[in-house]
N, CA, C and O of each residue as an XYZ file, in Angstrom:
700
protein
N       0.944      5.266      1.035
C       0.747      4.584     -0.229
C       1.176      5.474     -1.394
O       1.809      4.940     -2.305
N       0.902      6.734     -1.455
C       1.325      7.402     -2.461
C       2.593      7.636     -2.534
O       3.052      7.647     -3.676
N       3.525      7.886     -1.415
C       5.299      7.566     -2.033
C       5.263      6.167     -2.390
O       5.859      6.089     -3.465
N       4.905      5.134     -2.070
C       5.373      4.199     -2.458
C       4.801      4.099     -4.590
O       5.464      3.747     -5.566
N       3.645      4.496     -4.495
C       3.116      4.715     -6.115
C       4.197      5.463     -6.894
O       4.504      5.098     -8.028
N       4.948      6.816     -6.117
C       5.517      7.391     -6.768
C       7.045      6.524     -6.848
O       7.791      6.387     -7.818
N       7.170      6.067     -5.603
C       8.659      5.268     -6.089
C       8.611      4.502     -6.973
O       9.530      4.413     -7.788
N       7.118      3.490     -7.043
C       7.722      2.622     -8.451
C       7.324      3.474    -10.083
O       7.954      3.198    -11.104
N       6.236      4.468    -10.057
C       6.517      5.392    -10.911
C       7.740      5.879    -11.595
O       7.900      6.146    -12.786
N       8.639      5.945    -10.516
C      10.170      6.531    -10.842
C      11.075      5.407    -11.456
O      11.888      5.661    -12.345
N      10.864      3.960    -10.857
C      11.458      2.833    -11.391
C      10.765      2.604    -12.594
O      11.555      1.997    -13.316
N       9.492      2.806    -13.303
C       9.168      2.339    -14.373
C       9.264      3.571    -15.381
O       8.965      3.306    -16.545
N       9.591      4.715    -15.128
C      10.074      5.176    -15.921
C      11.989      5.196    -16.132
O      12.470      5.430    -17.241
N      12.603      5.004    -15.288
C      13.703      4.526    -15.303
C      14.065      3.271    -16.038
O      15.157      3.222    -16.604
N      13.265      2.278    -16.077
C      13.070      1.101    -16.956
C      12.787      1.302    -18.416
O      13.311      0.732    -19.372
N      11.672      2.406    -18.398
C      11.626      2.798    -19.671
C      12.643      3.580    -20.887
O      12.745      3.388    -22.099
N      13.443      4.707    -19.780
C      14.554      4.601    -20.284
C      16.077      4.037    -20.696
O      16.897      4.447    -21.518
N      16.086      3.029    -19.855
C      16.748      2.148    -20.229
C      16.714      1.440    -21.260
O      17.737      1.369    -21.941
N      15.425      0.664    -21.687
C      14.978      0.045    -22.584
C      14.990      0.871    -23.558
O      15.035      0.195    -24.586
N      14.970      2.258    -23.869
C      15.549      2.872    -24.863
C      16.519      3.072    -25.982
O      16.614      3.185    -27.204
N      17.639      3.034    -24.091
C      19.143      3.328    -24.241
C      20.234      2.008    -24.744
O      21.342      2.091    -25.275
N      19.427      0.781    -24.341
C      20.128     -0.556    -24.172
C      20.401     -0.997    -25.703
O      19.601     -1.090    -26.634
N      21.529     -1.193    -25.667
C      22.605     -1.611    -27.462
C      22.182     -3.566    -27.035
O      22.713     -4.393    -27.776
N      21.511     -3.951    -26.185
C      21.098     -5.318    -26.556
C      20.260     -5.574    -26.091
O      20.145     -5.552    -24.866
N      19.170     -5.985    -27.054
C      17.502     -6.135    -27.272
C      17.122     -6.912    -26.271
O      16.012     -6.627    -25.820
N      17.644     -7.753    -25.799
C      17.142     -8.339    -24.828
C      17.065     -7.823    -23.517
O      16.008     -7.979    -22.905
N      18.060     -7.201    -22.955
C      18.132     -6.359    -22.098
C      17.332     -5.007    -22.048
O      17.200     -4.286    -21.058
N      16.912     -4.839    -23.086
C      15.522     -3.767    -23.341
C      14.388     -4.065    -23.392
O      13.487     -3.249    -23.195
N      14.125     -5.737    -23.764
C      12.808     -6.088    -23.493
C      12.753     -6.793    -21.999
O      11.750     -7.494    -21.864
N      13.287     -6.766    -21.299
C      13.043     -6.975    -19.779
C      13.436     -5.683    -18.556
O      13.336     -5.725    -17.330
N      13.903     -4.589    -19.452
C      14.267     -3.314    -19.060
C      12.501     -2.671    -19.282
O      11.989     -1.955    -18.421
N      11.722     -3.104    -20.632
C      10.502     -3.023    -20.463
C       9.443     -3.859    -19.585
O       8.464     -3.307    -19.082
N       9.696     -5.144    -19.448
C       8.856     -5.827    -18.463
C       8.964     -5.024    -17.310
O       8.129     -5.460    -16.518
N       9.709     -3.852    -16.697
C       9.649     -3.567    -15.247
C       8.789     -2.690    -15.221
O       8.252     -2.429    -14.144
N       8.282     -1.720    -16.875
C       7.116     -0.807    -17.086
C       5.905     -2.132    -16.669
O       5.395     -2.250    -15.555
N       5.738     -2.682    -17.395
C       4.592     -3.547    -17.383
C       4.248     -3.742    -15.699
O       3.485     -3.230    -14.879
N       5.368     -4.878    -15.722
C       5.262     -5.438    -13.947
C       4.876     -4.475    -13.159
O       3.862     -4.530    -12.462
N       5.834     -3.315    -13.229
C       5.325     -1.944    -11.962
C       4.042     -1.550    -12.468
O       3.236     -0.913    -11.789
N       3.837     -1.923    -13.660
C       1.712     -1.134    -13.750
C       1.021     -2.219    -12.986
O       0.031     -1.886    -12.335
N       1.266     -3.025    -12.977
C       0.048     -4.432    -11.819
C       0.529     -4.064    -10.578
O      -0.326     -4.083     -9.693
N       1.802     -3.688    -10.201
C       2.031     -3.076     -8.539
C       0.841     -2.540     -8.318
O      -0.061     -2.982     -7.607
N       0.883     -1.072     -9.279
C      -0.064      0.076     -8.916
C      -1.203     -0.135     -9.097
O      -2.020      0.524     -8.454
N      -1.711     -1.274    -10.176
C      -2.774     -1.222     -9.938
C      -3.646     -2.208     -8.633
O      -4.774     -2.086     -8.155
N      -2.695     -3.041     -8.404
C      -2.912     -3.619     -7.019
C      -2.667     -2.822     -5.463
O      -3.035     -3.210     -4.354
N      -1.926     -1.600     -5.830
C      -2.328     -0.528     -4.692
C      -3.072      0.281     -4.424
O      -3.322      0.920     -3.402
N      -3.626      0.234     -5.880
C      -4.968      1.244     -6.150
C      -6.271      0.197     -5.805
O      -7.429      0.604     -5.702
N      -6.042     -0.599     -5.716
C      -7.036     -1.795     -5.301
C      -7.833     -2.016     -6.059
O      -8.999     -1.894     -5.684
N      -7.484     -2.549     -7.830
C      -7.976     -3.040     -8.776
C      -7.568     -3.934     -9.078
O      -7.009     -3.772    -10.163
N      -7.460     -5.445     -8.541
C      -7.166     -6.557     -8.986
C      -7.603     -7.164    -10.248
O      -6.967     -8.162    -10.589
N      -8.517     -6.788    -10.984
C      -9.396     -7.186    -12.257
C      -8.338     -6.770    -13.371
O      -8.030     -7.421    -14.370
N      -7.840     -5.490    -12.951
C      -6.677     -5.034    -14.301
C      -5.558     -5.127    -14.020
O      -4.703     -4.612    -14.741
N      -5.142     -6.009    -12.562
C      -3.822     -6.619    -12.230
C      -3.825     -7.887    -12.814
O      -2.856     -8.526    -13.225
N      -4.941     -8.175    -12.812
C      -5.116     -9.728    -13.995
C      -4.476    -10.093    -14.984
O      -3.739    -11.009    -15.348
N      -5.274     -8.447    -15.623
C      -5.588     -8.436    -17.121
C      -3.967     -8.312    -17.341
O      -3.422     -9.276    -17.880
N      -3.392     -7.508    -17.068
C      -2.273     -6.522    -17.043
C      -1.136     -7.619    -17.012
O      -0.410     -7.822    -17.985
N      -1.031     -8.342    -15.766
C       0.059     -9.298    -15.539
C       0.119    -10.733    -16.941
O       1.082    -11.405    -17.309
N      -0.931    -10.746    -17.280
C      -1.304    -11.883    -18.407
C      -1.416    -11.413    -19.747
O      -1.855    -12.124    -20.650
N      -1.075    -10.366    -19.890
C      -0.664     -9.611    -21.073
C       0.329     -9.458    -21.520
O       0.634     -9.661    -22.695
N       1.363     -8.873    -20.215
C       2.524     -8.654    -19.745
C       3.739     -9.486    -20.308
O       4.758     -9.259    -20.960
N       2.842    -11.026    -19.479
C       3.864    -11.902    -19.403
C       3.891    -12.485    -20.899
O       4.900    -12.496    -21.603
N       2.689    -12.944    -21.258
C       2.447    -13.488    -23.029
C       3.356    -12.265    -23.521
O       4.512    -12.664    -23.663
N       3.228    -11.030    -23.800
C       4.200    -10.110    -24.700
C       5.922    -10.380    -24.926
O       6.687    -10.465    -25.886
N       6.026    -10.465    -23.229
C       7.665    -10.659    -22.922
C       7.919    -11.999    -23.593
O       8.804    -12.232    -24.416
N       6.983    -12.868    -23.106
C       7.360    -14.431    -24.131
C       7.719    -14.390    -25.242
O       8.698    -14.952    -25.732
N       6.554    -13.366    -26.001
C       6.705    -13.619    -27.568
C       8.169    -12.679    -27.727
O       9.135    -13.130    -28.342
N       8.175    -11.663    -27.245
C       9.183    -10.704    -27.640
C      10.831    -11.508    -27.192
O      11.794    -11.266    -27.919
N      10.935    -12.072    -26.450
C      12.058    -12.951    -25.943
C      12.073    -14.097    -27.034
O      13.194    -14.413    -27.432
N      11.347    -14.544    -27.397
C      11.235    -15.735    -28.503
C      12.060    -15.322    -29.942
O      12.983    -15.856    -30.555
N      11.284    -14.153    -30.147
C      11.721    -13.857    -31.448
C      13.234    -12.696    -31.633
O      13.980    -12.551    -32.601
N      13.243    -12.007    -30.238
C      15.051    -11.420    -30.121
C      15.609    -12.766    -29.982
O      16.679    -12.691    -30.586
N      15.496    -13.860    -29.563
C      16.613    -15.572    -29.136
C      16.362    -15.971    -31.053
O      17.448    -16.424    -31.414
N      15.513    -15.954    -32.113
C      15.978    -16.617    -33.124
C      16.339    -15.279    -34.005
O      16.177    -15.375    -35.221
N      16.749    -14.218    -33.545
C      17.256    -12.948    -34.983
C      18.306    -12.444    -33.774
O      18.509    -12.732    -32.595
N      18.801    -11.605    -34.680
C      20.065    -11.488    -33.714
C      19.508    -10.160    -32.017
O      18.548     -9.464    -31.686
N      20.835    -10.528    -31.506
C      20.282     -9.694    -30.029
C      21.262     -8.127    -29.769
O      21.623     -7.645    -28.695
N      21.453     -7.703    -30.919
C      22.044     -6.348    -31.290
C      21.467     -5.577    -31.865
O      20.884     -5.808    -32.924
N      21.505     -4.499    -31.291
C      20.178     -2.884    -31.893
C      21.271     -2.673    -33.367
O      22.242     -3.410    -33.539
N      21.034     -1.960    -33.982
C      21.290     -1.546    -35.898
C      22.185     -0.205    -34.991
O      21.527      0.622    -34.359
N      23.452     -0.148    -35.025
C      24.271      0.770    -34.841
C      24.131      2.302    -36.373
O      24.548      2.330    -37.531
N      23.326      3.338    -35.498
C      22.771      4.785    -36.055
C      24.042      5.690    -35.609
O      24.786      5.691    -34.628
N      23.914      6.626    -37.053
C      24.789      7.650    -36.444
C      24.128      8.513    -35.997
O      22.947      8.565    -36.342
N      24.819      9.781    -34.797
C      24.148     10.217    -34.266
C      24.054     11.719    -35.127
O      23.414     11.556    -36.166
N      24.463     12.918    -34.973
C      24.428     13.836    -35.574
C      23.197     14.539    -35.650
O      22.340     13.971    -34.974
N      22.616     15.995    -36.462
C      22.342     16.521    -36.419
C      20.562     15.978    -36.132
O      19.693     16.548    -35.471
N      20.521     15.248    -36.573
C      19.387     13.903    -36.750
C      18.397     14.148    -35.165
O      17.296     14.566    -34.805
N      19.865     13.474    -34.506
C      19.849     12.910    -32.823
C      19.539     14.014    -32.534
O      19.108     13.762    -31.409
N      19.341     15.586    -32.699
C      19.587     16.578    -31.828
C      18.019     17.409    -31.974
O      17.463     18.239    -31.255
N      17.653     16.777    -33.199
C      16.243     17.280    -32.895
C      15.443     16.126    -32.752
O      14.315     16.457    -33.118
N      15.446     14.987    -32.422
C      14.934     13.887    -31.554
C      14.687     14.499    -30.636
O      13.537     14.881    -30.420
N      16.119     14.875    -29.505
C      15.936     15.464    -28.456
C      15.180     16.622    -28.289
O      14.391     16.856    -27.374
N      15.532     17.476    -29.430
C      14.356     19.063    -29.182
C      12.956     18.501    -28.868
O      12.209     18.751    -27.922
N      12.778     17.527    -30.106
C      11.391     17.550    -30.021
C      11.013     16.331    -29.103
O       9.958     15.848    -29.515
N      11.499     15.659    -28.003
C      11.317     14.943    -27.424
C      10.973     15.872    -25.693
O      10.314     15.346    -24.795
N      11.500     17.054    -25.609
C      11.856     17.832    -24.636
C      10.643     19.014    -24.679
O      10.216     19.656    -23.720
N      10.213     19.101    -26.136
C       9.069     19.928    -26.225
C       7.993     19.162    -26.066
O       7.188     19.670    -25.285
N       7.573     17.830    -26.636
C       6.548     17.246    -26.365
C       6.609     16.540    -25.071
O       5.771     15.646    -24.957
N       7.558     16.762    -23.866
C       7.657     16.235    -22.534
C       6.861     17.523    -22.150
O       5.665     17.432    -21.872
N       7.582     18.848    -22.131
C       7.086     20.004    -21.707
C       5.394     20.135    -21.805
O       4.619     20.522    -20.930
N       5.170     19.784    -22.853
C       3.672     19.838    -23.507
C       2.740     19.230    -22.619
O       1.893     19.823    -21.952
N       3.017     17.653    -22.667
C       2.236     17.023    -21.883
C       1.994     17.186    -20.598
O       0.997     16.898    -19.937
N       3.435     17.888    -20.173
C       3.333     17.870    -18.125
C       2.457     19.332    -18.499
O       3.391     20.109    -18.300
N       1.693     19.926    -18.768
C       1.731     21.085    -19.132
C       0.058     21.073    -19.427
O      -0.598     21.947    -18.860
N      -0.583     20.189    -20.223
C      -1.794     19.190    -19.940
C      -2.187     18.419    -19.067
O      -3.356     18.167    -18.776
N      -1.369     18.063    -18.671
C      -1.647     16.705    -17.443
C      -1.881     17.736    -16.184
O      -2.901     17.628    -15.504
N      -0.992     18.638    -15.930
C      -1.405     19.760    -15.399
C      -2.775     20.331    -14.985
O      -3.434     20.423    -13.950
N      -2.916     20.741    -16.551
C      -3.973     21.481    -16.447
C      -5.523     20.869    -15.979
O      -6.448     21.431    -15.393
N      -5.302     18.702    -16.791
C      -6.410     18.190    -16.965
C      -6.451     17.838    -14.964
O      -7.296     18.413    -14.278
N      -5.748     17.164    -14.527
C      -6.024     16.445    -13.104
C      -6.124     17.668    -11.998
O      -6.271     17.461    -10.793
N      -5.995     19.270    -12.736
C      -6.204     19.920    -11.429
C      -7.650     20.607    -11.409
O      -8.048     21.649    -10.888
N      -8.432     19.389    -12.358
C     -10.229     19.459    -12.003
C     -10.484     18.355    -11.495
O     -11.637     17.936    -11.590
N      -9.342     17.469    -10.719
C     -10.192     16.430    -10.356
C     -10.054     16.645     -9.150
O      -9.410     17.603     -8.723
N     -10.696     15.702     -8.343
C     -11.267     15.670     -6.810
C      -9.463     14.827     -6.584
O      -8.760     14.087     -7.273
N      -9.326     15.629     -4.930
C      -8.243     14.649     -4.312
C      -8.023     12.986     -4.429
O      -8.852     12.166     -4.822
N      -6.626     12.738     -3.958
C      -7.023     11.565     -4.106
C      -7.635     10.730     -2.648
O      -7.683     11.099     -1.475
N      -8.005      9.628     -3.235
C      -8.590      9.177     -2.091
C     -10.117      9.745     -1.537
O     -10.932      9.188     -0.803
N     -10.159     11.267     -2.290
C     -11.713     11.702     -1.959
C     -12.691     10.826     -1.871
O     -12.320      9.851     -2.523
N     -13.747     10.628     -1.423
C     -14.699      9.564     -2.079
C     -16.099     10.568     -2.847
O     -16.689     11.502     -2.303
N     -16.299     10.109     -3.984
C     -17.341     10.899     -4.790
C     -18.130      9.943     -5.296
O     -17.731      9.225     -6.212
N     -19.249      9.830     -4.801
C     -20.144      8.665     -4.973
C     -21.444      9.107     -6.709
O     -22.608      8.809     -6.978
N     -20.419      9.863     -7.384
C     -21.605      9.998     -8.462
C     -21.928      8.825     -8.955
O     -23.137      8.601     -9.001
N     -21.091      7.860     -9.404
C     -21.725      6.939    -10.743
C     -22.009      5.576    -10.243
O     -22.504      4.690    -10.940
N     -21.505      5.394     -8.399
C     -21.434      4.408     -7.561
C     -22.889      4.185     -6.459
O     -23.241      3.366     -5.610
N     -23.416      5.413     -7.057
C     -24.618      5.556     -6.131
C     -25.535      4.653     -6.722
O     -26.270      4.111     -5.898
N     -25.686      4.378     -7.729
C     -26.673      3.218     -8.749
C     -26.263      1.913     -8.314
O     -27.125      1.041     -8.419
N     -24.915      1.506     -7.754
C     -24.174      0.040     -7.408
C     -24.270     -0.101     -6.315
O     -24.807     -1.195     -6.140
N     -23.892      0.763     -4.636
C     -23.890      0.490     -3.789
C     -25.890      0.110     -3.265
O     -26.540     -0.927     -3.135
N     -26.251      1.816     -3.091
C     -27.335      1.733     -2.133
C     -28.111      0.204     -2.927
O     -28.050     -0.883     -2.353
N     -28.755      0.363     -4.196
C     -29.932     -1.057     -4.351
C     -29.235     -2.224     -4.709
O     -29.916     -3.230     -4.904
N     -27.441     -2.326     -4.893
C     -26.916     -3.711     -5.720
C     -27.390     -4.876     -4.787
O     -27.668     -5.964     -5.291
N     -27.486     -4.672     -3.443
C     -27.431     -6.085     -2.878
C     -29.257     -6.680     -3.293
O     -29.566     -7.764     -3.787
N     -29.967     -5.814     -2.982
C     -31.380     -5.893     -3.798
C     -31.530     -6.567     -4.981
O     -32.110     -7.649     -4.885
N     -31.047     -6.114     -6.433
C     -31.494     -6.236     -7.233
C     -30.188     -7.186     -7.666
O     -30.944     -7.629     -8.530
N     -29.254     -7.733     -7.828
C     -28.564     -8.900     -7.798
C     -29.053     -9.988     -6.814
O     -29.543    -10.970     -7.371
N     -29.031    -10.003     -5.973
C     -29.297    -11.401     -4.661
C     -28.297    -12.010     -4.806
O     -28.316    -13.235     -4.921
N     -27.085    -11.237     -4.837
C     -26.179    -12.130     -4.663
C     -25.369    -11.078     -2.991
O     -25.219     -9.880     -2.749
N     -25.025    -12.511     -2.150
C     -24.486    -12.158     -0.937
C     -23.030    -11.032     -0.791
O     -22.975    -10.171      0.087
N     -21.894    -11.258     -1.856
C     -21.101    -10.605     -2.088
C     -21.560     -9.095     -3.305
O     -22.274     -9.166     -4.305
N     -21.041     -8.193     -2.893
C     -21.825     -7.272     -3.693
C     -20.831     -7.026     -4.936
O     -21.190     -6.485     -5.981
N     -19.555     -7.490     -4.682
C     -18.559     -6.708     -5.525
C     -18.894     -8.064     -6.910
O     -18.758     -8.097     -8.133
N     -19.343     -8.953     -5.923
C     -19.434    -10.407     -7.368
C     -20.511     -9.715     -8.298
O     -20.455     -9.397     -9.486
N     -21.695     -9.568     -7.178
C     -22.510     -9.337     -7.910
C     -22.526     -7.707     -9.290
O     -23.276     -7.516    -10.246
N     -21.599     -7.039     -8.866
C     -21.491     -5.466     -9.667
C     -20.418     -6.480    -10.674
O     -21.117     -6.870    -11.609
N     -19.478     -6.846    -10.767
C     -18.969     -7.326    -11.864
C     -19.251     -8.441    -12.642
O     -18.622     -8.812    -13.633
N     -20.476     -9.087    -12.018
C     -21.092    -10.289    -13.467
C     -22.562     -9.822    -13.501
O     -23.001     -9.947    -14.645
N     -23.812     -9.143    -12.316
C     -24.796     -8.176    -13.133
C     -24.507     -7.219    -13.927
O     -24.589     -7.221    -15.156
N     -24.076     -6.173    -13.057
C     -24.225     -4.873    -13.730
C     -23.070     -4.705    -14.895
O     -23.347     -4.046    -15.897
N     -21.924     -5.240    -14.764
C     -20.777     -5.219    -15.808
C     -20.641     -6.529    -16.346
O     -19.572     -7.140    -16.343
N     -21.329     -6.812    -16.644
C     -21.375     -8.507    -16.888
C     -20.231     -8.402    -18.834
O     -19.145     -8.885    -19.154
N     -21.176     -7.603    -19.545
C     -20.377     -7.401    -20.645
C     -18.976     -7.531    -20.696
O     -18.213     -8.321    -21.253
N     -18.818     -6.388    -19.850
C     -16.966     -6.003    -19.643
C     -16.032     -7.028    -18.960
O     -14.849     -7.231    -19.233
N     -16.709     -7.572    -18.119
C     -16.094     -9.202    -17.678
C     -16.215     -9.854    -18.676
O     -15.269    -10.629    -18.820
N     -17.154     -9.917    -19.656
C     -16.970    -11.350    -20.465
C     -15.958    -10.780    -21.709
O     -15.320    -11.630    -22.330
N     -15.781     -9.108    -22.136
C     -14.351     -8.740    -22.928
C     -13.036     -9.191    -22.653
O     -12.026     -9.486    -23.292
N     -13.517     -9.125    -21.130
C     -12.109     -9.062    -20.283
C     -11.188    -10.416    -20.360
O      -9.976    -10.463    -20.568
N     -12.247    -11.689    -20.096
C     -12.116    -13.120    -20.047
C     -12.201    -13.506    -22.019
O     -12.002    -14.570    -22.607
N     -12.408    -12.739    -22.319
C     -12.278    -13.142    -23.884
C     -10.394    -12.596    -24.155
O      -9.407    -13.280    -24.427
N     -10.515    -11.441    -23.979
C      -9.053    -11.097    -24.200
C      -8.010    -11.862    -23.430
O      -6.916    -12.067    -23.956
N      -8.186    -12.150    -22.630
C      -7.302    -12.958    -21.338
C      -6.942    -14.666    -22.757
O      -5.880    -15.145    -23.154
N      -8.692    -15.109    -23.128
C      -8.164    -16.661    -23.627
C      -7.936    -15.950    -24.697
O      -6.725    -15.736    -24.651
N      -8.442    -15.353    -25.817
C      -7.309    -14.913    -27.135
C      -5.586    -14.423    -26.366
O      -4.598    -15.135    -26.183
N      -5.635    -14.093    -26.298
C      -4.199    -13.879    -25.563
C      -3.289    -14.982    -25.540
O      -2.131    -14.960    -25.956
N      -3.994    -16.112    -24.938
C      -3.910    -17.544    -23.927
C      -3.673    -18.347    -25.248
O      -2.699    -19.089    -25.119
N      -4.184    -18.417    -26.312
C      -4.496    -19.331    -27.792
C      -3.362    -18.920    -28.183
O      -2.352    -19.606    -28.338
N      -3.549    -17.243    -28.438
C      -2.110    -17.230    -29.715
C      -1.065    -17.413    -28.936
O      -0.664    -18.451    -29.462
N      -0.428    -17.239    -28.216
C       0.811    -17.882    -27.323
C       1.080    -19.079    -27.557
O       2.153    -19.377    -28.081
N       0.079    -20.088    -27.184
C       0.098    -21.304    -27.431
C      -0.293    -21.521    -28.945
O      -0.424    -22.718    -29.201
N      -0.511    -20.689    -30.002
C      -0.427    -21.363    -31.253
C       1.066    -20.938    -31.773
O       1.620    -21.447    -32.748
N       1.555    -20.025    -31.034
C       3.033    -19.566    -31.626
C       4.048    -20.077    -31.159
O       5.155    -20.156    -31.693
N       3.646    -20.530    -29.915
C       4.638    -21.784    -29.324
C       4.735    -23.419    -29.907
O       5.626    -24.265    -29.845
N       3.212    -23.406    -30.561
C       3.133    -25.070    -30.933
C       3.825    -25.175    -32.188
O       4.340    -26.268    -32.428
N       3.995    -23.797    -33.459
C       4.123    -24.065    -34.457
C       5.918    -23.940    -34.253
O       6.667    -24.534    -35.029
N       6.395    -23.165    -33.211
C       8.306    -23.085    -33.083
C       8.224    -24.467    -32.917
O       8.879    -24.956    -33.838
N       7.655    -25.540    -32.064
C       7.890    -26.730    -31.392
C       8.120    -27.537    -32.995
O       9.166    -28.139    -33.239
N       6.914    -27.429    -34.057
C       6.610    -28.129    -34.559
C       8.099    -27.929    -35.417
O       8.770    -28.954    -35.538
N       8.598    -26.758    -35.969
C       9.925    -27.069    -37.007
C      11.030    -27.539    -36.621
O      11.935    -27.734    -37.432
């Protein structure tokens, strides 16, 4: 599972640079849908379907709107010169790459392997959830007892999401 995380890792940052590089907008905003799309892969290999949800229905409403509005303005990036400009983009694009792998580093080599299992904050959900929910499925019951809040953010953001799409679609229909 983890080459396969890292292969589409490599495709969604490959996507990302593309969508950079691409002289037509449209081809950069679906050069970005492959960032998006490949984050619901992973998070469906990581076995979080709740933020493959969220993620894919975010995703797709964004690309809509963003495809909507490159189809009525034009579908050509603003031709920049490059020069001395472009060259410390790159410096400082190459120092703040360095930086971060450099943190990221430092921060994930306090965490536990992957795949470890570390039952600190899960020990309150597993041993008493089937107890104190009564509900037969335990995973139902940990995401509408105990996280009940964060499901109902979750399903709020999902229909705001769901509205403005459909109010930005009704009002193009309407002119």
């Amino acid at each position: 599972m983890e080459i396969l995380l890292i292969v589409i890792l490599v495709l969604m940052i490959g996507g990302a640079i593309f969508s950079l590089e691409a002289r037509d907008l449209l081809s950069a905003v679906i050069a970005y849908g492959i960032v998006g799309f490949g984050l619901v892969i992973c998070f469906l290999l990581l076995q979080a379907p709740d933020l493959a949800l969220v993620q894919i229905v975010v995703e797709t409403i964004t690309l809509i709107i963003m495809i909507a509005v490159i189809l009525n303005s034009t579908r050509e990036d603003v031709k920049t010169r490059g020069g001395i400009r472009s060259v410390f983009f790159v410096i400082f694009a190459f120092i703040f790459a360095g930086l971060f792998l450099y943190f990221f580093n430092r921060v994930t080599g306090t965490l536990s392997d992957f795949g470890e299992h570390v039952m600190r904050m899960s020990e309150a959900y597993v041993l008493p959830g089937a107890e104190k929910t009564g509900s037969a499925n335990l995973v139902t019951g940990v995401i509408f007892d105990f996280r009940g809040y964060d499901t109902l953010g979750e399903a709020t953001i999902l229909f705001t999401a769901v509205i403005g799409v459909l109010t930005v679609l009704r009002v193009k229909g309407r002119k």
